[in-house]
N, CA, C and O atoms as a Tinker XYZ file with bonds, in Angstrom:
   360  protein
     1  N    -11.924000  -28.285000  -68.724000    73     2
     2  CA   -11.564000  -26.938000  -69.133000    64     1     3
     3  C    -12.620000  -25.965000  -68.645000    63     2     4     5
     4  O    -13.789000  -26.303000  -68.830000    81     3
     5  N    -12.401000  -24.906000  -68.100000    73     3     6
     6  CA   -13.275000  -23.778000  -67.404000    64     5     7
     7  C    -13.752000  -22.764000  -68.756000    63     6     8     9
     8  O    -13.058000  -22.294000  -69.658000    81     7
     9  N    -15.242000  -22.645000  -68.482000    73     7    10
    10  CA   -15.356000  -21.263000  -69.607000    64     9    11
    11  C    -16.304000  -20.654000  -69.049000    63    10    12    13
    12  O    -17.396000  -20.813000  -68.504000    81    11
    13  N    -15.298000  -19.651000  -69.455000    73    11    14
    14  CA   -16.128000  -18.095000  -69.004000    64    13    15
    15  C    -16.770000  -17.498000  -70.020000    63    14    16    17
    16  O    -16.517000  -17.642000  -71.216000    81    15
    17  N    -17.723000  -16.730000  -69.468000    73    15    18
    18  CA   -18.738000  -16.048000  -69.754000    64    17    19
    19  C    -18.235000  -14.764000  -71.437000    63    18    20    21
    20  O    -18.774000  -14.392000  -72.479000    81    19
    21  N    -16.948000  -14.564000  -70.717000    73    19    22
    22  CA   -16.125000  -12.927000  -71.233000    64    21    23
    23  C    -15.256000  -13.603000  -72.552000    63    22    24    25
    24  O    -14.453000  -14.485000  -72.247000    81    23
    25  N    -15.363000  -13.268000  -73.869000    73    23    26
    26  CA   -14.559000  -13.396000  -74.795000    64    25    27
    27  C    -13.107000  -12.443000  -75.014000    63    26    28    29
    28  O    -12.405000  -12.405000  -76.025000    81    27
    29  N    -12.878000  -11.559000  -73.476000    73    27    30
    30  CA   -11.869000  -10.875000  -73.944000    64    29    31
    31  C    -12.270000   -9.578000  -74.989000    63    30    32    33
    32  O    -11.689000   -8.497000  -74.890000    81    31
    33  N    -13.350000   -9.834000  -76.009000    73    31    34
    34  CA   -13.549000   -8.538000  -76.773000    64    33    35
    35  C    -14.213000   -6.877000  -75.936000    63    34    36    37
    36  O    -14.767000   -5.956000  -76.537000    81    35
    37  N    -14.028000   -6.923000  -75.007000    73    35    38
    38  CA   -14.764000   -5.660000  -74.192000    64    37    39
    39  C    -13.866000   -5.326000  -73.031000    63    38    40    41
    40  O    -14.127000   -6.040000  -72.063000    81    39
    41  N    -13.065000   -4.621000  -72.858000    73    39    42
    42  CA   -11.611000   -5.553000  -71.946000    64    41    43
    43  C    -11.885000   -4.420000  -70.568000    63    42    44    45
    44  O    -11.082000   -4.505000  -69.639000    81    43
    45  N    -12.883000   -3.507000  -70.481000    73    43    46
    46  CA   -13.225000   -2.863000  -69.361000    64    45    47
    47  C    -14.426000   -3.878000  -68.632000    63    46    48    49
    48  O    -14.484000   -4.395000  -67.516000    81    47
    49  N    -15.193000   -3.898000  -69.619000    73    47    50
    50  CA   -16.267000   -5.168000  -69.014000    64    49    51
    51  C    -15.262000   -6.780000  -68.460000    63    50    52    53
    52  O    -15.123000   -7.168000  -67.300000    81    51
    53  N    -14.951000   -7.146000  -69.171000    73    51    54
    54  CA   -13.868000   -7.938000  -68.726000    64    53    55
    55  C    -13.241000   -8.172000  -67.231000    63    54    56    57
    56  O    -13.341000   -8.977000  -66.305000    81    55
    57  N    -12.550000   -7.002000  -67.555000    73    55    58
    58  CA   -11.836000   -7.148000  -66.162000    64    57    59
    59  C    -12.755000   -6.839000  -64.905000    63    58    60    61
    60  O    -12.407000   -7.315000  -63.824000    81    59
    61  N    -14.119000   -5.928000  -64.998000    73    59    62
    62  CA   -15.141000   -6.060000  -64.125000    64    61    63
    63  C    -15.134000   -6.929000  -63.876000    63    62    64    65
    64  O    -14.774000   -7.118000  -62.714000    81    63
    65  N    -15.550000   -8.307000  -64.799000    73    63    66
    66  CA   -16.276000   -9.308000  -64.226000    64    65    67
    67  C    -15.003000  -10.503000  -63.765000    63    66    68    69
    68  O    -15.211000  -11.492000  -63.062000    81    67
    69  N    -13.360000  -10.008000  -64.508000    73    67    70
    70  CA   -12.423000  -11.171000  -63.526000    64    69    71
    71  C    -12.163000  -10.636000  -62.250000    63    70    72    73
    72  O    -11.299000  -11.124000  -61.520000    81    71
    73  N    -12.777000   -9.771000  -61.965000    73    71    74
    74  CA   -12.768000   -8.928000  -60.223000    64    73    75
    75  C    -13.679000  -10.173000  -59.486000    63    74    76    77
    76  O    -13.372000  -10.375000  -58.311000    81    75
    77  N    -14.652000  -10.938000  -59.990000    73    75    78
    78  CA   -15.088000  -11.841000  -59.171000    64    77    79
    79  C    -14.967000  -13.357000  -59.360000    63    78    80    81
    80  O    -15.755000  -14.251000  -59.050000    81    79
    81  N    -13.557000  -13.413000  -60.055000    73    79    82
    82  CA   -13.507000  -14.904000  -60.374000    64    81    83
    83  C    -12.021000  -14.928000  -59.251000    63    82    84    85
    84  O    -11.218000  -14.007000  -59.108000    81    83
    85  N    -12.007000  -16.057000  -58.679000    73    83    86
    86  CA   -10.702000  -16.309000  -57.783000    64    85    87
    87  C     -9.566000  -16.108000  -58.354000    63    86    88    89
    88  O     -9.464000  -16.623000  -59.467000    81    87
    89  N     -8.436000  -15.380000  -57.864000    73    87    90
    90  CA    -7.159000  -15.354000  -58.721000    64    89    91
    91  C     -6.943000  -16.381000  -59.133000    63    90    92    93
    92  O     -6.904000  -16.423000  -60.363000    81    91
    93  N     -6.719000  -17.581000  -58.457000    73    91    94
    94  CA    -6.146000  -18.775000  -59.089000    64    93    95
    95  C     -6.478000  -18.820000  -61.107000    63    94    96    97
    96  O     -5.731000  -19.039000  -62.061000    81    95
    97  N     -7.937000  -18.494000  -60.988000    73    95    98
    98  CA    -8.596000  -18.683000  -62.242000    64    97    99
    99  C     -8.120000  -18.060000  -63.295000    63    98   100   101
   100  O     -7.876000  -18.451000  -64.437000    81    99
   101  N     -7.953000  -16.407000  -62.448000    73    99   102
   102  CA    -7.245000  -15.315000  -63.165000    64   101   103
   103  C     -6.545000  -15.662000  -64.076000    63   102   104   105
   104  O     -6.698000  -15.539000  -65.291000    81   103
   105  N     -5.285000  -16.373000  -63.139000    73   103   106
   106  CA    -3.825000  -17.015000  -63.627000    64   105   107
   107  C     -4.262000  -17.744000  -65.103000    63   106   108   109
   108  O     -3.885000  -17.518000  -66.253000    81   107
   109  N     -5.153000  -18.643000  -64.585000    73   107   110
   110  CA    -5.525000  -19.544000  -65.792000    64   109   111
   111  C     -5.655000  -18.836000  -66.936000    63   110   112   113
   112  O     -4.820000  -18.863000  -67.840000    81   111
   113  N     -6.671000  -18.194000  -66.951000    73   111   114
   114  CA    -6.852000  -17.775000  -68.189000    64   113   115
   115  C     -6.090000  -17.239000  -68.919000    63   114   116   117
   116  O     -5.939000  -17.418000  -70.128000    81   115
   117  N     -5.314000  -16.224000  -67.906000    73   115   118
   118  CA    -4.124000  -15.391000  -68.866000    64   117   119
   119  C     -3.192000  -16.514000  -69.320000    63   118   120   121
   120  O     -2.695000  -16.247000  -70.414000    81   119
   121  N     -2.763000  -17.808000  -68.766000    73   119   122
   122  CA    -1.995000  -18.731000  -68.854000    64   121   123
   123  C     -2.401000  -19.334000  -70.388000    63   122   124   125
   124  O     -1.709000  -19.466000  -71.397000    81   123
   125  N     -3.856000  -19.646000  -70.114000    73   123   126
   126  CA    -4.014000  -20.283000  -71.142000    64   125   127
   127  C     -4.821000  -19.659000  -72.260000    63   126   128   129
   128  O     -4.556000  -20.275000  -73.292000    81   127
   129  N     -5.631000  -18.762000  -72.467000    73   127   130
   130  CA    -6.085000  -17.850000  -73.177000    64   129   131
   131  C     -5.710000  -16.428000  -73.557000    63   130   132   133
   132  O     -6.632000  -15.829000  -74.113000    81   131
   133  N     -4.506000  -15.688000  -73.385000    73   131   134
   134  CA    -4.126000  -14.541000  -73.316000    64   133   135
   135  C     -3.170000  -14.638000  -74.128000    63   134   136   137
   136  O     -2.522000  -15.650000  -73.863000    81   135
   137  N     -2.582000  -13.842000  -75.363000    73   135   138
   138  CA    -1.038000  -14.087000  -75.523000    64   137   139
   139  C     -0.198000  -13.770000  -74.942000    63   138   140   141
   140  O     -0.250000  -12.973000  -74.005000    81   139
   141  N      0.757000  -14.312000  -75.355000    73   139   142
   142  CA     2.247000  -14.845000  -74.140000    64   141   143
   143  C      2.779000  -13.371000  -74.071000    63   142   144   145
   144  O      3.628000  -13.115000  -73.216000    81   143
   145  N      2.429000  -12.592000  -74.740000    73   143   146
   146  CA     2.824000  -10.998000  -74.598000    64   145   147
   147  C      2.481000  -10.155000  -72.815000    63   146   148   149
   148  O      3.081000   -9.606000  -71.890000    81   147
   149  N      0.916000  -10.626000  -73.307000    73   147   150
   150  CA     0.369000   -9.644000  -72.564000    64   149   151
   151  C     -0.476000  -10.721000  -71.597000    63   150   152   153
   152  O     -1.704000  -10.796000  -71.551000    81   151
   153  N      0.349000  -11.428000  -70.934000    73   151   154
   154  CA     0.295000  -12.653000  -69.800000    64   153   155
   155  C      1.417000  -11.323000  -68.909000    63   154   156   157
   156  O      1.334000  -10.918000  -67.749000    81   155
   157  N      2.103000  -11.049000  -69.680000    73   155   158
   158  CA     3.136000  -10.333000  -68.207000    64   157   159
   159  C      2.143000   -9.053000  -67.332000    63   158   160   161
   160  O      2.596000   -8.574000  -66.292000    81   159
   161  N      0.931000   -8.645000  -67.825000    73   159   162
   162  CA     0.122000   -8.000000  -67.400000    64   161   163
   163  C      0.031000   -8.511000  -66.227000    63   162   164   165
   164  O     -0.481000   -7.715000  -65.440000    81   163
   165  N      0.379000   -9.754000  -65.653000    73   163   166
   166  CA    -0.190000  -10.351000  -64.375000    64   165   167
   167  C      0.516000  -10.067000  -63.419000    63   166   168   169
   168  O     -0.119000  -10.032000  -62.365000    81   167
   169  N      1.948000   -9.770000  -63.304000    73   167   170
   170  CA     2.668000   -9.089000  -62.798000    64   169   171
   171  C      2.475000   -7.893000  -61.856000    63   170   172   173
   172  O      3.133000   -7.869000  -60.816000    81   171
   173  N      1.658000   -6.943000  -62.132000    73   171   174
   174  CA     1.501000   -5.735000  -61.566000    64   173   175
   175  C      0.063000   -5.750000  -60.798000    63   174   176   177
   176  O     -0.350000   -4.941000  -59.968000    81   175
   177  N     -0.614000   -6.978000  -61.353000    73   175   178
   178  CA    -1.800000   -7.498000  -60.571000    64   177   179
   179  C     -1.753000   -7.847000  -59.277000    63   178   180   181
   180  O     -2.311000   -7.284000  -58.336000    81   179
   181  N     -0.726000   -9.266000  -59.259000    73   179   182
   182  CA    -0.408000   -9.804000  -58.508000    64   181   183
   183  C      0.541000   -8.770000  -57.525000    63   182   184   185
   184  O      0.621000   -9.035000  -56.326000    81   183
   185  N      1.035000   -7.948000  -57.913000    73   183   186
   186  CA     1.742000   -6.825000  -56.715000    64   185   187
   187  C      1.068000   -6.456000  -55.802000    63   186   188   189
   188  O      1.204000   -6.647000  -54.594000    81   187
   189  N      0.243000   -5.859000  -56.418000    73   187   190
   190  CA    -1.332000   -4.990000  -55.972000    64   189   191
   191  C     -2.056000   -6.153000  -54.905000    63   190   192   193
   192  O     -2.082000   -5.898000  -53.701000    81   191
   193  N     -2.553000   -7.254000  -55.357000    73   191   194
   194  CA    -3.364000   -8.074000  -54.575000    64   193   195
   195  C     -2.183000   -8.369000  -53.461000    63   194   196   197
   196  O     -2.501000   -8.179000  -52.287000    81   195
   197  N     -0.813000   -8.831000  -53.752000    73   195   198
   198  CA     0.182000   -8.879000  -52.596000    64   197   199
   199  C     -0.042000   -7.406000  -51.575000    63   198   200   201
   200  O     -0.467000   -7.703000  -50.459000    81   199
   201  N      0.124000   -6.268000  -51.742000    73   199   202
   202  CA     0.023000   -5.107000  -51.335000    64   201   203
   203  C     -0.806000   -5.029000  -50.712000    63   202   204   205
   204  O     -0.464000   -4.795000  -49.553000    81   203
   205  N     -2.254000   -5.132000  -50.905000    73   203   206
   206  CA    -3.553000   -5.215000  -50.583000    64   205   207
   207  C     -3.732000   -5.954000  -49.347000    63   206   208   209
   208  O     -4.074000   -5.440000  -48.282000    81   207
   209  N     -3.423000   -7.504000  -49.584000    73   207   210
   210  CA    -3.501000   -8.440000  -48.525000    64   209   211
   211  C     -2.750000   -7.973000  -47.353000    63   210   212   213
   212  O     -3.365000   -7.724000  -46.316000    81   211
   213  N     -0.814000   -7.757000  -47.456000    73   211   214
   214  CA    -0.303000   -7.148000  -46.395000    64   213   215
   215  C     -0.563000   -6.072000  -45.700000    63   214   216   217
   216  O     -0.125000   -5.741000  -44.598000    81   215
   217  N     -1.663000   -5.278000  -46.746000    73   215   218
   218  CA    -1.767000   -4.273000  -45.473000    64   217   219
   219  C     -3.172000   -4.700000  -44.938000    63   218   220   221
   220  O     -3.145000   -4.416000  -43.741000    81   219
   221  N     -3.847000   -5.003000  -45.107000    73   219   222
   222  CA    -5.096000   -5.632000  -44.589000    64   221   223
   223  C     -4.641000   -6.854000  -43.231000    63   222   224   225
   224  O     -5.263000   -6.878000  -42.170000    81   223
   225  N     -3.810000   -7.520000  -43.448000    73   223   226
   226  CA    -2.971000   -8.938000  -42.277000    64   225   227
   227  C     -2.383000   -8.151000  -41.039000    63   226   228   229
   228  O     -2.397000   -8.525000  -39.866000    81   227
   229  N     -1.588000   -6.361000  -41.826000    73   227   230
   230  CA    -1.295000   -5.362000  -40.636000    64   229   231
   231  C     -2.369000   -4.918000  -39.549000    63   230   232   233
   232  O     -2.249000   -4.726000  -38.339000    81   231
   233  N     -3.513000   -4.819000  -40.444000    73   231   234
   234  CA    -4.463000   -4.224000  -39.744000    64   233   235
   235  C     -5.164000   -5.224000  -39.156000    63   234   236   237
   236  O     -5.770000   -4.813000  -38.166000    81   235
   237  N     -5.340000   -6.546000  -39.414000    73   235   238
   238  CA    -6.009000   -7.217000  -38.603000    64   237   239
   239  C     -4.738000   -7.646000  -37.543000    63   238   240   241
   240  O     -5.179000   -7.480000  -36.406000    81   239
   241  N     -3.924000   -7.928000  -37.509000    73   239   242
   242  CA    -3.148000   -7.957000  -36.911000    64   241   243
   243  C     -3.091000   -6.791000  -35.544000    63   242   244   245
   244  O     -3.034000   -7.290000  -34.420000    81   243
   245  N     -3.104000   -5.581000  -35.640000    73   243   246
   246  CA    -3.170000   -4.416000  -35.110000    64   245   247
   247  C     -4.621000   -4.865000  -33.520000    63   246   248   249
   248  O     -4.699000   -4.915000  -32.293000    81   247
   249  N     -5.567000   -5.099000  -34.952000    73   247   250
   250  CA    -6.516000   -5.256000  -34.023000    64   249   251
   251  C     -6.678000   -6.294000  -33.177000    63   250   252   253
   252  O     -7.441000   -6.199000  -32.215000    81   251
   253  N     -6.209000   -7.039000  -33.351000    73   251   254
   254  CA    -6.332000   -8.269000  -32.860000    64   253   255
   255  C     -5.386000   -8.365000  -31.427000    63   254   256   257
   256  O     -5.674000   -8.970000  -30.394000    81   255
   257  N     -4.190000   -7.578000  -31.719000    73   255   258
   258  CA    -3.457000   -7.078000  -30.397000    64   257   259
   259  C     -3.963000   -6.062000  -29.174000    63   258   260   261
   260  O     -3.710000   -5.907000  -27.980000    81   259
   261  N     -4.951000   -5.376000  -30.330000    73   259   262
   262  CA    -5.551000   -4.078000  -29.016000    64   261   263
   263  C     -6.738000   -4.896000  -28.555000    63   262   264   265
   264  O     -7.044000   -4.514000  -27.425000    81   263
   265  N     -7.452000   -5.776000  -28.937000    73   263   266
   266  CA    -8.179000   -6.732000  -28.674000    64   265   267
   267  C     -7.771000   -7.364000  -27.170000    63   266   268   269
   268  O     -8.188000   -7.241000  -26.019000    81   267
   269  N     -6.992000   -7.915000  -27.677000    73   267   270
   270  CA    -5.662000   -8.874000  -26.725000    64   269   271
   271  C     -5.553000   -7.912000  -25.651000    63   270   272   273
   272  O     -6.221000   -8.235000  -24.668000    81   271
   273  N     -5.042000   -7.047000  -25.563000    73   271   274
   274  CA    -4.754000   -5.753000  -24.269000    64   273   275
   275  C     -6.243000   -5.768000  -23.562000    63   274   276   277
   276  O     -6.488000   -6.406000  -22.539000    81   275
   277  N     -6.970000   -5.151000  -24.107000    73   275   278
   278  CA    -8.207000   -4.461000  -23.600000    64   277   279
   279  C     -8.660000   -6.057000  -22.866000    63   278   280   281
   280  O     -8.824000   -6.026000  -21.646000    81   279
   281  N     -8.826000   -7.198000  -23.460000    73   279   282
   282  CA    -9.064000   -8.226000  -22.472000    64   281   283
   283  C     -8.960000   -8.963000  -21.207000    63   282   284   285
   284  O     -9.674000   -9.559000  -20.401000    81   283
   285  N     -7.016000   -8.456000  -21.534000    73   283   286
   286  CA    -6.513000   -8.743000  -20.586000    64   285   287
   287  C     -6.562000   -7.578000  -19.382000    63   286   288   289
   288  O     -6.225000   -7.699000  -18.205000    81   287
   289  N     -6.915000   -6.807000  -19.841000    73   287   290
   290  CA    -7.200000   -5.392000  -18.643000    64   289   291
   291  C     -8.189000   -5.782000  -18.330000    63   290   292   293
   292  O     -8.260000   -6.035000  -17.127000    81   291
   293  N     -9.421000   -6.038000  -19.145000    73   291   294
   294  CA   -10.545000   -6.596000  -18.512000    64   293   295
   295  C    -10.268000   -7.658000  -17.405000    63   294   296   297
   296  O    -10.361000   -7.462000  -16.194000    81   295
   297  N     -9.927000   -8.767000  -18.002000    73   295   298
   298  CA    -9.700000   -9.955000  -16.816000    64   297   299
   299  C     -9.019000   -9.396000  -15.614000    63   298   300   301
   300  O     -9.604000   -9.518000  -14.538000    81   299
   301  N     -7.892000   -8.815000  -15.651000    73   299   302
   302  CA    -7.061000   -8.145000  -14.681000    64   301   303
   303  C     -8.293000   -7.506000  -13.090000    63   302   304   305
   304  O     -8.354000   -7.797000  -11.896000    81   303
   305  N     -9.214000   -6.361000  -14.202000    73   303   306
   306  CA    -9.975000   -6.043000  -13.283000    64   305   307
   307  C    -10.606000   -6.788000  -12.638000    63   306   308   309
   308  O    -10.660000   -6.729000  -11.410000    81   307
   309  N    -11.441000   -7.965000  -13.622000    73   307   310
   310  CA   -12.325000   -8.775000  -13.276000    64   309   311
   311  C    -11.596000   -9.675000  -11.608000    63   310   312   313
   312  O    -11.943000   -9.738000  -10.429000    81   311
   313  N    -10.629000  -10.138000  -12.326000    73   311   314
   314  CA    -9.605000  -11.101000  -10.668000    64   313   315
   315  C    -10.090000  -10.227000   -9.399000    63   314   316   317
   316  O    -10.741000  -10.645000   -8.441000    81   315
   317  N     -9.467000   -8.492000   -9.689000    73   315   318
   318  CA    -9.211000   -7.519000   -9.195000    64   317   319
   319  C    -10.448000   -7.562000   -8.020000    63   318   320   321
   320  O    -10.401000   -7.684000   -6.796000    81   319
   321  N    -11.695000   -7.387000   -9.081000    73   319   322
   322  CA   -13.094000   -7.022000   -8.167000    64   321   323
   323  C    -13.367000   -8.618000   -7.377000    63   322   324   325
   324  O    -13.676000   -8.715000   -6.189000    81   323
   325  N    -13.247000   -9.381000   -7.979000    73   323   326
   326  CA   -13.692000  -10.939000   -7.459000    64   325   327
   327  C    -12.867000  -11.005000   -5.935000    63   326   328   329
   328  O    -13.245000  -10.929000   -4.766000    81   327
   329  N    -11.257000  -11.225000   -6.750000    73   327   330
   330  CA   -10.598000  -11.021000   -4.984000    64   329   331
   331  C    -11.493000  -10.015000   -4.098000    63   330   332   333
   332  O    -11.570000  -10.397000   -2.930000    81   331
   333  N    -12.015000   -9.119000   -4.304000    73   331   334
   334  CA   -11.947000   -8.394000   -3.042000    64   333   335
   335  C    -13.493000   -8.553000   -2.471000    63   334   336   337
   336  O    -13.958000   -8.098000   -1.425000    81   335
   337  N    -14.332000   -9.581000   -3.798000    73   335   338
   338  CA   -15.682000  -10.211000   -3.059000    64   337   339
   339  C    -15.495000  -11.091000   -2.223000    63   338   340   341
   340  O    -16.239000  -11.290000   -1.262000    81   339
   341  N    -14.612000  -11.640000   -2.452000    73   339   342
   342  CA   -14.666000  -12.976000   -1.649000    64   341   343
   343  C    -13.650000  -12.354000   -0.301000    63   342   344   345
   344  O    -12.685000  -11.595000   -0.221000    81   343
   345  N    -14.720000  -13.381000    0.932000    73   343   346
   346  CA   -14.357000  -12.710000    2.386000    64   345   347
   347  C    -13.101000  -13.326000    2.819000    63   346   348   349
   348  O    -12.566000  -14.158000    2.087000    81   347
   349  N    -12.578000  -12.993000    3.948000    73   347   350
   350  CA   -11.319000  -13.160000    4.204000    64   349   351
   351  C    -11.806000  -13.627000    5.698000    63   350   352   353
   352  O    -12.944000  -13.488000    6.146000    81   351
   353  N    -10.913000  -14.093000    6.228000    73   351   354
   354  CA   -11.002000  -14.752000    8.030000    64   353   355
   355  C     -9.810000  -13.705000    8.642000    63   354   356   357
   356  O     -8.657000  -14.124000    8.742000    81   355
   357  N    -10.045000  -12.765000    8.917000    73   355   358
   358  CA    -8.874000  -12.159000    9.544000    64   357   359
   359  C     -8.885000  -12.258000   11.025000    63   358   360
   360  O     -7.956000  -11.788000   11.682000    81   359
């Protein structure tokens, strides 16, 4: 069984400190320490961290494509200048 530090009695301090425990844990606790009321609180959490992540996966995503371009322009040039080092027998 996991125990935390937080008795729940301070519920701004609280949630400070479940800002650095892994969601998984999150879950737990509300699962198993929270009443079954106010377990549906997790709901609008879990939106948010969904929300959060997708737009963060957009943006690395984003970058990771202009990444991809700019490389391949690089290499492009790179062929570009090499072909025209190397001599020819005409």
């Amino acid at each position: 069984r996991q125990t935390f530090a937080f008795k729940f009695d301070d519920p701004e301090f609280d949630m400070l400190q479940m800002s650095y425990v892994p969601l998984h844990l999150i879950n737990e606790i509300f699962k198993k320490e929270v009443p079954p009321g106010l377990g549906k609180l997790m709901g609008p959490v879990f939106s948010k961290i969904v929300d959060e992540t997708t737009k963060l996966e957009e943006q690395a995503q984003k970058e990771v494509k202009k990444a991809n371009e700019m490389l391949e322009a690089n290499l492009e040039n790179l062929r570009s200048e090499l072909a025209n080092d190397i001599p020819t027998e005409d």
